[in-house]
C-alpha positions as CSV (number, residue, x, y, z in Angstrom):
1,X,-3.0,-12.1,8.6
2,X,-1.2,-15.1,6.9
3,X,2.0,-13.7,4.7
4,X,5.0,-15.2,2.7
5,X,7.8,-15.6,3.1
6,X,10.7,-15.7,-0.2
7,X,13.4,-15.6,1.1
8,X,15.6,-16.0,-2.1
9,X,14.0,-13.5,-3.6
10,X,14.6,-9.2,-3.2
11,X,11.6,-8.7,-1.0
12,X,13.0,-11.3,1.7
13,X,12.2,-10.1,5.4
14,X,11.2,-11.6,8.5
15,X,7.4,-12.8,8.7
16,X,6.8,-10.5,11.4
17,X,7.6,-7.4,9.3
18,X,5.9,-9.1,6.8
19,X,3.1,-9.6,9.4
20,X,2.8,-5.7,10.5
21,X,3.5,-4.3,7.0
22,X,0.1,-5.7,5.8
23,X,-1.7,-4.5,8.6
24,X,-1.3,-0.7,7.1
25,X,-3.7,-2.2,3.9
26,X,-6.6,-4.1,6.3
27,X,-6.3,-0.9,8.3
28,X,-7.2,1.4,5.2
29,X,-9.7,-0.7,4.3
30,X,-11.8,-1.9,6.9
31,X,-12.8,1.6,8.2
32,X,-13.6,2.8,4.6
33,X,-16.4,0.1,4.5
34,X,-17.1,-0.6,8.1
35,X,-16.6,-4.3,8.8
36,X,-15.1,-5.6,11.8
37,X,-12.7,-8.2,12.2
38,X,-14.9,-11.0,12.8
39,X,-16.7,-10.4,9.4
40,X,-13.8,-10.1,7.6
41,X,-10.4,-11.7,9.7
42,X,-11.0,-15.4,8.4
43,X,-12.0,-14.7,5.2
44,X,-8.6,-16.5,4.3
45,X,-9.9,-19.7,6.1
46,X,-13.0,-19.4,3.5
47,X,-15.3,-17.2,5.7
48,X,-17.3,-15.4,3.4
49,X,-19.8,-13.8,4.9
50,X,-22.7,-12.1,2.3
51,X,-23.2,-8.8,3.6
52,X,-22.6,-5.8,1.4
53,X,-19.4,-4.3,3.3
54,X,-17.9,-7.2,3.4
55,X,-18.0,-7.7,-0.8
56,X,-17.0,-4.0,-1.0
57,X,-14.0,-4.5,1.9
58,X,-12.8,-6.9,-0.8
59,X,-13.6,-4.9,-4.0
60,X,-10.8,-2.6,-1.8
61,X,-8.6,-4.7,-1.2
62,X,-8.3,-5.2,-5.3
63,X,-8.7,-1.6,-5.7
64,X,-5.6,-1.0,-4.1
65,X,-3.6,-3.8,-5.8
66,X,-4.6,-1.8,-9.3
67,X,-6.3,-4.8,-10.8
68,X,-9.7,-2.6,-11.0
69,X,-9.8,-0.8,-14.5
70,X,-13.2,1.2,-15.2
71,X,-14.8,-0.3,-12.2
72,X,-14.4,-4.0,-13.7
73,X,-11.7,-6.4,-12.3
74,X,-9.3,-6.9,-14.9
75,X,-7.7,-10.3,-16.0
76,X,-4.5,-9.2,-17.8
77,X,-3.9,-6.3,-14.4
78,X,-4.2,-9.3,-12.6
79,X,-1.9,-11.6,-14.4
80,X,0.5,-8.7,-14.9
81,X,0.7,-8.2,-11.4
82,X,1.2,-11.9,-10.2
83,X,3.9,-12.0,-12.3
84,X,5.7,-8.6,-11.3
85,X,5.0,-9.3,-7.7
86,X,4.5,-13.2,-6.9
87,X,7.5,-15.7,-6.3
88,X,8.2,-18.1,-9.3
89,X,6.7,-21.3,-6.9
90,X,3.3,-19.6,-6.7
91,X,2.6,-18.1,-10.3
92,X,1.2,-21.0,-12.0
93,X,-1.1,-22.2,-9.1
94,X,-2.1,-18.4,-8.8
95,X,-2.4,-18.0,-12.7
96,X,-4.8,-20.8,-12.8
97,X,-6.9,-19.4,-10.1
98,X,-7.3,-16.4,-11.6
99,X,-8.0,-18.2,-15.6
100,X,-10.7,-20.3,-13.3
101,X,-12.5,-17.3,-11.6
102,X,-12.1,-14.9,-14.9
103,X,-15.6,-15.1,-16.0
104,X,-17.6,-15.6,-12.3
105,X,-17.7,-11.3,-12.7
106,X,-20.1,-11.5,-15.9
107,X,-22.9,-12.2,-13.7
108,X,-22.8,-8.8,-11.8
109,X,-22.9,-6.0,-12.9
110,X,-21.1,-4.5,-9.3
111,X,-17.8,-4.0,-8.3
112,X,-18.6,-5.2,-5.2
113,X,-20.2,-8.3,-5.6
114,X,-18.0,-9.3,-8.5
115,X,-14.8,-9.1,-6.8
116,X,-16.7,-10.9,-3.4
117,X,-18.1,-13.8,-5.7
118,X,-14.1,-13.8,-7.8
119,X,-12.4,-14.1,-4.4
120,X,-14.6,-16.8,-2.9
121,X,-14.1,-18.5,-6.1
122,X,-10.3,-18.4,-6.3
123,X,-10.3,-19.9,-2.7
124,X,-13.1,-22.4,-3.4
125,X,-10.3,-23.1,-6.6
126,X,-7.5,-24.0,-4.3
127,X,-7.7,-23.3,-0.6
128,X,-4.2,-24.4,0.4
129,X,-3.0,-21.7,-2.3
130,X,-5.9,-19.0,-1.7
131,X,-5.8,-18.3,2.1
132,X,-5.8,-14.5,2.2
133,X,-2.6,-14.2,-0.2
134,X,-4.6,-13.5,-2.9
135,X,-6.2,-10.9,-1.9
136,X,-3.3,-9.3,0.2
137,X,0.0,-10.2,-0.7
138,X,0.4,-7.7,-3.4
139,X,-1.0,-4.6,-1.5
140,X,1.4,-6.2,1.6
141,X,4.8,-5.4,-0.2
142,X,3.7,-2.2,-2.0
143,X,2.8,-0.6,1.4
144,X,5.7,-2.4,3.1
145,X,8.1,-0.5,0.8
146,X,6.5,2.8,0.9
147,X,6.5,2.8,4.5
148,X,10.3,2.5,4.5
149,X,10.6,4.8,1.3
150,X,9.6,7.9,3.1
151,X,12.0,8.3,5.7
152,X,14.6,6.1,4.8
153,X,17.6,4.9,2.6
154,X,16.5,1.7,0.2
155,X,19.9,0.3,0.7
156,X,19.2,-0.6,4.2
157,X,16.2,-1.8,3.7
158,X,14.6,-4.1,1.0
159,X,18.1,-4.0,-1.1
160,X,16.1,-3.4,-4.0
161,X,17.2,-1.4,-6.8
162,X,15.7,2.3,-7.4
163,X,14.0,1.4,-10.7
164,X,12.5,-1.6,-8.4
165,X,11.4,0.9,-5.8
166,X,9.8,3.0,-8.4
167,X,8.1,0.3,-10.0
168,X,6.7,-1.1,-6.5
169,X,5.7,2.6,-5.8
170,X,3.5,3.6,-8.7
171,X,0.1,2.3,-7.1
172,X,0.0,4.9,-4.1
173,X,0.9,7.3,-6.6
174,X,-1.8,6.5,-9.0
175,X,-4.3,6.4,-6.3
176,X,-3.1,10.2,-4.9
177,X,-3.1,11.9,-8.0
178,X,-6.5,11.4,-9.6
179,X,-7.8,12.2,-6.5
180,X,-6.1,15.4,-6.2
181,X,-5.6,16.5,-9.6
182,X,-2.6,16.5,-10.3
183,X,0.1,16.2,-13.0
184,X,3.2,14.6,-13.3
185,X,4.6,17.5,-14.5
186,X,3.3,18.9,-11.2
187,X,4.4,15.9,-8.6
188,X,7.0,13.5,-11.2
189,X,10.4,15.4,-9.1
190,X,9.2,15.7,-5.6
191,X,12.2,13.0,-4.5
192,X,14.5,15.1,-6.3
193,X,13.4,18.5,-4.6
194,X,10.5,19.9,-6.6
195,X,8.1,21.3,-4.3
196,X,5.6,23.1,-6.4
197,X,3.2,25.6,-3.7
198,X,-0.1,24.7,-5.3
199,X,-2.7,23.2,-3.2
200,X,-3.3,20.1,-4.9
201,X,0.1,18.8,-5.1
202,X,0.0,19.8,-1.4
203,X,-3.2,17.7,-1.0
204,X,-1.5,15.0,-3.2
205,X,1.4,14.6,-0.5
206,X,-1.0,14.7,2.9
207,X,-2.7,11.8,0.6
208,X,0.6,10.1,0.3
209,X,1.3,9.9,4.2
210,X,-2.3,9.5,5.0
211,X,-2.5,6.0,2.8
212,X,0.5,4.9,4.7
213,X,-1.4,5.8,8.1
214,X,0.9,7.4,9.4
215,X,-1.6,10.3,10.6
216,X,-3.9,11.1,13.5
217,X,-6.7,13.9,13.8
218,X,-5.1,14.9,10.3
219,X,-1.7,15.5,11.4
220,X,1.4,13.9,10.7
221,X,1.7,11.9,13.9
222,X,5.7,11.2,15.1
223,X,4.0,8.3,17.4
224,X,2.8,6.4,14.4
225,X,6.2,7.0,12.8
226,X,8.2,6.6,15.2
227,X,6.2,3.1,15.7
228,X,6.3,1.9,11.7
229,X,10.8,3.0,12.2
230,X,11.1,0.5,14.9
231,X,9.1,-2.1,13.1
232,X,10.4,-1.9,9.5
233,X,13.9,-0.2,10.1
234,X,17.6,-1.8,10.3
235,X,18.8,-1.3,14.2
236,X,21.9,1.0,13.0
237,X,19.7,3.6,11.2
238,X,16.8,3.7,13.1
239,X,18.2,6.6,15.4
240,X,19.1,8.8,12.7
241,X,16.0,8.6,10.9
242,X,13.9,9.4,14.2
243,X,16.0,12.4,14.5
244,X,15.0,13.7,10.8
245,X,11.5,13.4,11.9
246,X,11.6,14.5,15.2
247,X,13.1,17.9,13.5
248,X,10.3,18.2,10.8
249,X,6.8,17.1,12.0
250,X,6.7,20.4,14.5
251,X,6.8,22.3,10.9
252,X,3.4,21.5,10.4
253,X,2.3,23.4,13.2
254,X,2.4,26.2,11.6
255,X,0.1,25.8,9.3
256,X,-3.5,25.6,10.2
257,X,-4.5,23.9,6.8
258,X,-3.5,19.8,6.5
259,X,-2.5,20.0,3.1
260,X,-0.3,22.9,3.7
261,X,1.6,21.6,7.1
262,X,2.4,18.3,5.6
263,X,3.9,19.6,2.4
264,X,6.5,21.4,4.6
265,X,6.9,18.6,7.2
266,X,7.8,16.8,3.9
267,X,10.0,19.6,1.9
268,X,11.6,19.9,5.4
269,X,12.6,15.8,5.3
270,X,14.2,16.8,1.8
271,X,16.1,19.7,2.7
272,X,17.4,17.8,6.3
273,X,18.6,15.0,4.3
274,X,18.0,14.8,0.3
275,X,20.1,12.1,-0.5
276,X,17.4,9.6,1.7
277,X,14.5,11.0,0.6
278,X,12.4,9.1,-1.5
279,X,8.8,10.0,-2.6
280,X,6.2,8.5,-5.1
């Protein structure tokens, strides 16, 4: 998978971080619709192959960049996020993509196929541009920070502010809570210690760590963990955040319910070390 690279900007890291971060997204989406790599890993050299899991593997993709509003792909999400997200060099080219392709969705009336028939256009608009960065590169540095955010301290690792982090966080927490039920009220203080015991903002949590894939046979899985700290984590930190986790994950053992064995995995991170824990 093709990423950028900004390196004057707050999101600079090394293209291979860059490179694994963006795997966590292909990963969540590819099973959810069944496509394998060779129908879907060159779509960003123009491969776009017309089979129905392949248009909805890229109406996910745009799901999970929040540029999907009542089933529709939205223009203004789209331009709002490109210019949140997208270094200053790419905006306009992106911007004029995305003014091109606006209307291709009026003529279907799926999800699928519209955002399928919108991506082919935008690459068809300007390949050198397009590749798969389109698609990708916003999902890329939301999941890169929230794979660092739940284990470790932002200062040692994308040097971006809190109210950045925040910002950059709100789409896995927007996908979690409808799908749980939840509140703000209910899940808004969870960095700062609130733990409510209800079953949904249990659920919402397990959803949290789950999007991140960071879970096997529904268990928090200290592998997968252990692997995202050594990919994404700063050398001189990485040894004190395995040892947080390696004291928490057994906590979910005792519970034979997910939901309920990853909320205390996750109160236990809090209480072992509050002042680095950071949740959506």
């Amino acid at each position: 998978m093709l990423c950028f690279m900004h390196y004057q900007s707050i999101y600079a890291m090394t293209r291979q971080q860059l490179k694994n971060s963006g795997k966590l997204m292909k990963k969540s989406c590819m099973p959810k619709n069944d496509v394998t790599e060779e129908q879907v890993g060159q779509i960003e050299q123009g491969k776009f192959i017309e089979e129905r899991n392949v248009m909805c593997y890229v109406a996910c993709v745009y799901s999970m960049t929040q540029v999907v509003k009542n089933n529709k792909l939205n223009h203004e999400a789209v331009i709002k996020q490109v210019d949140m997200m997208f270094p200053p060099d790419m905006k306009d080219a992106v911007k004029a993509a995305a003014e091109n392709c606006k209307d291709i969705g009026k003529k279907y009336k799926d999800i699928c196929e519209v955002s399928y028939w919108t991506a082919k256009c935008m690459y068809d608009y300007d390949p050198k541009n397009f590749k798969i960065k389109d698609l990708f590169r916003m999902s890329q540095l939301h999941n890169i920070v929230l794979c660092v955010l739940l284990f470790t301290n932002i200062h040692f690792s994308l040097q971006m502010s809190k109210e950045q982090l925040k910002k950059t966080m709100t789409i896995m927490k927007n996908q979690c809570m409808p799908k749980n039920g939840v509140t703000n009220d209910e899940v808004g203080e969870i960095d700062q210690g609130v733990f409510l015991e209800e079953h949904n903002v249990m659920c919402y949590i397990a959803c949290i760590y789950k999007n991140i894939q960071v879970l096997r046979n529904n268990r928090l899985d200290k592998d997968l963990i252990t692997r995202q700290i050594d990919i994404l984590y700063p050398a001189e930190i990485k040894e004190a955040v395995k040892k947080s986790v390696r004291k928490c994950i057994p906590v979910q053992n005792l519970y034979e319910d997910t939901c309920e064995g990853i909320f205390y995995a996750a109160r236990c991170l809090y209480a072992d070390d509050p002042s680095n824990f950071i949740f959506p």
